[in-house]
Every structure is written in structure tokens, then in C-alpha cells.
C-alpha positions in Angstrom: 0.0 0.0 0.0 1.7 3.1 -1.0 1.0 6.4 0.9 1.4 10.2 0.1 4.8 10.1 1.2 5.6 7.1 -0.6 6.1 8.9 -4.0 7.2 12.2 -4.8 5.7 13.0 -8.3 8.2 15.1 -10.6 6.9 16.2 -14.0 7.7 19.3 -16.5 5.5 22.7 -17.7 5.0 20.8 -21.0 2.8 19.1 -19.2 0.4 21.5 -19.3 -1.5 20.3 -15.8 -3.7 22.5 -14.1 -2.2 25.2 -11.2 -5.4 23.2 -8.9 -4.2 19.6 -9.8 -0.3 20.6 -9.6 -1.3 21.8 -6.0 -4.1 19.3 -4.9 -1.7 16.2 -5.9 2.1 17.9 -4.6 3.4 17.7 -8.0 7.0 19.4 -8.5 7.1 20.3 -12.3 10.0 21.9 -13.5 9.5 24.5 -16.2 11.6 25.0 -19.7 12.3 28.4 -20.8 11.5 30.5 -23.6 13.8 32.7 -24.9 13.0 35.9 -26.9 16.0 37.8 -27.7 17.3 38.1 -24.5 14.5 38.3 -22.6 14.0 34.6 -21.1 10.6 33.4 -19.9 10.3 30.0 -17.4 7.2 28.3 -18.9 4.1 28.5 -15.9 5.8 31.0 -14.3 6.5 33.8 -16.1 4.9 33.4 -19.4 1.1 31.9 -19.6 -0.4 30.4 -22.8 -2.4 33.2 -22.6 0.6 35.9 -22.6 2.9 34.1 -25.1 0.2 33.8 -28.6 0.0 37.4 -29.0 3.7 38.3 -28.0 4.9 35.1 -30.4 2.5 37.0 -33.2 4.3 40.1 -32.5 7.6 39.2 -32.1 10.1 39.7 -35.2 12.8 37.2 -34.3 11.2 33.5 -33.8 11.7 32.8 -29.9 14.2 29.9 -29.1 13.2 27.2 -26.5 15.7 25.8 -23.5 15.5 22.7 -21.3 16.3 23.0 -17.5 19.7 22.7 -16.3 20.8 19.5 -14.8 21.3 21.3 -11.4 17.6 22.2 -11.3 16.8 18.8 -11.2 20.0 17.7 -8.4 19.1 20.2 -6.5 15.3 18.8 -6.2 16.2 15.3 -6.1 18.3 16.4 -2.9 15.0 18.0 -1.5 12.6 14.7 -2.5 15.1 12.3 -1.3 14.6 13.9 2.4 10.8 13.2 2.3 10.0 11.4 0.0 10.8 7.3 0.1 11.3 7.3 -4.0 10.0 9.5 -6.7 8.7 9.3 -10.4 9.1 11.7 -13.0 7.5 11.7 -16.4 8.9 13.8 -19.1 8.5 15.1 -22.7 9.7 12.8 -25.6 13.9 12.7 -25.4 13.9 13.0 -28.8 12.6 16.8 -29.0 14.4 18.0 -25.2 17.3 17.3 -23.4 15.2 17.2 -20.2 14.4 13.2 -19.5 18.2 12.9 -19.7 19.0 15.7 -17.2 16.5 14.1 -15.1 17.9 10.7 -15.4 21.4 12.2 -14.5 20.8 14.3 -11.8 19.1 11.1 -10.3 22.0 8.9 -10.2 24.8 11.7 -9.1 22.2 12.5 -5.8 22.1 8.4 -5.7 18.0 8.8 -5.1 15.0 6.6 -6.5 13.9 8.0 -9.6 11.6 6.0 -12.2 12.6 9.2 -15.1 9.9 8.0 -17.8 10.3 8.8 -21.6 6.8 10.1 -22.4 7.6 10.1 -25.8 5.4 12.6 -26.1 4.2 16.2 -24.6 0.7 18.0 -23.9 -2.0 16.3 -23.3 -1.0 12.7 -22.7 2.1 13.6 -20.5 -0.2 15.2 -18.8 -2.8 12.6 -18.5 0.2 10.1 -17.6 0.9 11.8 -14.4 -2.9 12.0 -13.9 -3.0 8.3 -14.1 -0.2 7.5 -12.1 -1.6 9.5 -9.1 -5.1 8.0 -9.6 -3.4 4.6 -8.9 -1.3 5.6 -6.1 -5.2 7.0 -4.8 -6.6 3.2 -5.1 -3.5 2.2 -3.3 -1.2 0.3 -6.0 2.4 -0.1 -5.1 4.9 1.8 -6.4 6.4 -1.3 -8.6 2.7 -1.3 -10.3 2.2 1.4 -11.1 6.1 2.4 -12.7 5.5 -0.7 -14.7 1.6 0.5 -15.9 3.2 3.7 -16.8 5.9 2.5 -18.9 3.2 0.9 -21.0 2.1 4.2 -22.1 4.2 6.1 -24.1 3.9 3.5 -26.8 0.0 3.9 -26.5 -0.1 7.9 -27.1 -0.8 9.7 -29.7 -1.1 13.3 -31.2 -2.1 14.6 -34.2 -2.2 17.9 -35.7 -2.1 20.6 -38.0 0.6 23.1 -37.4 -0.6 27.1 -37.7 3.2 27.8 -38.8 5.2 25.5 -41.2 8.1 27.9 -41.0 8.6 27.7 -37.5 8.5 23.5 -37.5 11.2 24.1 -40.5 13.2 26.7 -38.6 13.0 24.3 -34.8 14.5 21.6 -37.7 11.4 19.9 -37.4 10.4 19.6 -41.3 12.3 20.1 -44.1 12.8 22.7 -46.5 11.2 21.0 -49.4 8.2 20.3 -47.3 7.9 24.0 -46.2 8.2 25.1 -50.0 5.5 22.8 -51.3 3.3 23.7 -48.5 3.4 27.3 -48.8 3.4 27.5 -52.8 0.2 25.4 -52.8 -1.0 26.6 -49.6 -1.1 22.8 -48.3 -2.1 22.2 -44.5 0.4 19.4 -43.0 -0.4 17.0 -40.5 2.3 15.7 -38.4 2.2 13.2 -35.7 4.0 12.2 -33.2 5.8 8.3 -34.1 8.5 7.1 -31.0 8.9 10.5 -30.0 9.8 12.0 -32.8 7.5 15.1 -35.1 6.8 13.2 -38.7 4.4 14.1 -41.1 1.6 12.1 -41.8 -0.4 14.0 -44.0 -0.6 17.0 -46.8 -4.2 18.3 -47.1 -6.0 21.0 -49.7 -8.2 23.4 -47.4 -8.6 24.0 -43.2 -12.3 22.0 -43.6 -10.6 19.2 -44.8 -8.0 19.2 -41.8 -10.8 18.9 -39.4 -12.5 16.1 -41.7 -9.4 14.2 -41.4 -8.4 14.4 -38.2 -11.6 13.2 -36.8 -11.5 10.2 -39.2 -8.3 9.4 -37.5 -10.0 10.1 -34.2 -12.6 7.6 -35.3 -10.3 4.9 -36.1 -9.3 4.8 -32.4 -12.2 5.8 -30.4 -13.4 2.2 -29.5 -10.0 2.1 -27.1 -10.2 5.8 -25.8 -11.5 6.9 -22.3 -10.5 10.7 -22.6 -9.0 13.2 -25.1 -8.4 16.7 -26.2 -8.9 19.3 -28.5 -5.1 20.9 -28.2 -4.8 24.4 -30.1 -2.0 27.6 -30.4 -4.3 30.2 -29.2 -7.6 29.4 -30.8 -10.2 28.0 -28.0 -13.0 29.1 -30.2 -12.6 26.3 -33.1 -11.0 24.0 -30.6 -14.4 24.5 -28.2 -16.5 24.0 -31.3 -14.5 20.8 -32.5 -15.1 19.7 -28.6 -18.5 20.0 -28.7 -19.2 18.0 -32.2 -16.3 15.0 -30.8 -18.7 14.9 -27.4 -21.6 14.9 -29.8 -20.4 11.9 -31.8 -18.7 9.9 -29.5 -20.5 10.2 -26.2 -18.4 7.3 -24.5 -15.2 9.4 -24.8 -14.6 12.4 -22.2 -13.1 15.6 -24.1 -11.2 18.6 -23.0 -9.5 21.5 -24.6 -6.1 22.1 -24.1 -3.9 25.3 -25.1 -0.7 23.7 -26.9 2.3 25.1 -23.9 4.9 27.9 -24.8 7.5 25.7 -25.3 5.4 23.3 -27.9 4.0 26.5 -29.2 7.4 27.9 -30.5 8.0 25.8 -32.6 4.3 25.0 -34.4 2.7 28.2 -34.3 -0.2 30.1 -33.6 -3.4 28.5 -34.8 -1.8 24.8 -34.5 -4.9 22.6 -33.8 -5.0 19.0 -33.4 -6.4 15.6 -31.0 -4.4 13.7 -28.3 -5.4 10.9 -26.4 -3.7 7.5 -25.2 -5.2 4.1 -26.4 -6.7 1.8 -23.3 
């Protein structure tokens, strides 16, 4: 039977959690920055969702994005290790940040417990990864159970979407130039996805309609094995509240949220980047 103490629960701001759940649930999450010039911004602390759309659409030099330093991350582990028996952190997909490995390195020079788990991933499903993990430690699983549920996950997650800015994915040396060329001179809207952590595209479509069509017939090909989901979008809660509403209209088993995509995801696919995440059951 594991107790509160049991398990310290480390996580960071691409996660995207809510400030009540982070509170309610003692989660330390450790936030990337965002760097514009040389103004630099930690992610949930000093730069919202909210703040960093319009200052992104205003900015003339593309902001850069930076993961935590190692000693961040030792200097927590120290902290947890004093109250906490072992801890479990779940981070973005290693391919895209540096931050699972600082994790993973700062746990073994403070000689501390750490499960460090390779989401894969980012937003919504690292997110609802944590959520899950805590939910178990709730029903009082032991720690073993649920590190080994967990690391089921990341190969069960998915997110898809269409990116507002194909020039920031190309400049972030996320697509290539070709791509970005085609796209533009036909006006083509990608769809990438996320495959073993990595940003590839899966799709080239003609008009925004069609995005929408498409990515709820991918939606539809999984929703027999989905509990919960989300509607993820750079700054445009109206469409993504309207797609939210017709994806609870249509598949009524399936509990849907809307997410605003975090700073750091948001750098490099834009404003107006709207997509669906969910994990498999």
C-alpha cells in the first residue's frame, strides 16, 4: 500500500497540468524556458499560454526554447530524497528535449530513486500520464505497479495535428525545407504526428475544412479504445471548443477537454496549430 509520502511526483511545464491539480496532488514540475532575444521566460511561471500567442505573433525574431539545467533537477532530487521514500518523473519525448536525460542524470549523481519516464510525447497525454499515475497511487497500488503501468504508455499515445506555422517546424529543424516550400506555394495544411517520439508528417491536405475532416476520421479509427482526449490548439479556443463540442456529440463514450498547446510546444508549431491527443486503453 503506498502512501502520500511514498512517491514524490516530478513532471515538467509541458505538461500542461492545471495550477489546482499541480497543487491538490504535490506535483514538483520543473519548467523550460522561452527565450525571446534576451528576454527569457520559465514556462508556468513567467509566461502563460495566454501571454505568449500574442507576444509570439508580434515578435520579429522566432523565440528559441531551452530545457532546464541538470542542477535544477539535483538540486530537487536532494530535496525529495529527504521526504519522499522514491519518486517518479515523467517527461517530454527525449527526442525533442534534453530534459528526460538531465532528469535521469541528476538522479543517479544525488544516488535517489527516480523512475525518469520517456513520455515520448508532450501536452496532453504527458499530462494525463501523471494524472493516471496519481489515480493509482489513490486506489493504493504499489509503487512497482504502477512504474511498470506507466511505462506501458508512451507507446499507447498519440497526437495529431495541423501546425498554424510551417516555418517555425522548419526553422525548430522539425520539417524540411522542401516540405515547407511545397506547403506554402500550394497553400497545403500538414499534418504531423507524433511516431516514437519523434515530429513526422503524416499527411498534406488542400483546405482548413478538410484538416478537421481528417483528423476526426483518425479520431474515429481509435475511439473504440479511448476513455479521454483533447482538442489541443496555439491560441484558438473558439474552433477548438467547437471541434469539442461536435467530438462529445459523436462519441459520447469518450470524455473531451480542450487544451492550449504550452509555450515551449508552441514555438515551434505556431499560432493557430490545432489537433487531438489521447492515449489508447
Amino acid at each position: 500500500m503506498t502512501t502520500q509520502n511514498d512517491i514524490a511526483w516530478v513532471t515538467d511545464s509541458t505538461a500542461s497540468l492545471s495550477e489546482d491539480f499541480i497543487k491538490n496532488n504535490h506535483i514538483y514540475v520543473v519548467p523550460l524556458s522561452i527565450i525571446f532575444g534576451e528576454e527569457a521566460y520559465l514556462e508556468g511561471v513567467d509566461i502563460t499560454a495566454e501571454d505568449f500567442y500574442p507576444k509570439l505573433a508580434a515578435s520579429k525574431v522566432l523565440p528559441k526554447t531551452s530545457q532546464p539545467a541538470i542542477g535544477e533537477f539535483v538540486e530537487l532530487y536532494k530535496k525529495l530524497k529527504e521526504q519522499y521514500k522514491h519518486a517518479i518523473a515523467i517527461h517530454a519525448s527525449s527526442a525533442l528535449t534534453g530534459t528526460y536525460q538531465s532528469s535521469v542524470a541528476a538522479s543517479s549523481m544525488v544516488d535517489y530513486k527516480v523512475e525518469v519516464i520517456d513520455s515520448k510525447i508532450g501536452s496532453f497525454p504527458l499530462g494525463n500520464m501523471v494524472e493516471r499515475g496519481i489515480a493509482m497511487q489513490k486506489e493504493g497500488k504499489s509503487y512497482e505497479e504502477i512504474v511498470s503501468y506507466l511505462r506501458t504508455l508512451p507507446d499507447k499515445a498519440n497526437l495529431y495535428m495541423a501546425p498554424g506555422s510551417l516555418e517555425q517546424l522548419h526553422k525548430g529543424g522539425r520539417l524540411s525545407t522542401t516540405q515547407v516550400i511545397i506547403g506554402s506555394l500550394i497553400k497545403l495544411k500538414l499534418i504531423v504526428r507524433f511516431e516514437d517520439g519523434k515530429v513526422v508528417l503524416f499527411d498534406k491536405i488542400r483546405t482548413e475544412k478538410k484538416v478537421k475532416e481528417r483528423l476526426f476520421q483518425i479520431f474515429e479509427e481509435h475511439a473504440h479504445s479511448v476513455k479521454e482526449a483533447s482538442v489541443i490548439h496555439g491560441n484558438v479556443r473558439e474552433s477548438a471548443e467547437e471541434w469539442r463540442k461536435e467530438l462529445q456529440q459523436r462519441f459520447p463514450q469518450v470524455s473531451f477537454t480542450t487544451m492550449n498547446f504550452s509555450p515551449v510546444a508552441g514555438t515551434h508549431t505556431g499560432q493557430g496549430t490545432i489537433g487531438l491527443a489521447w492515449i489508447n486503453e
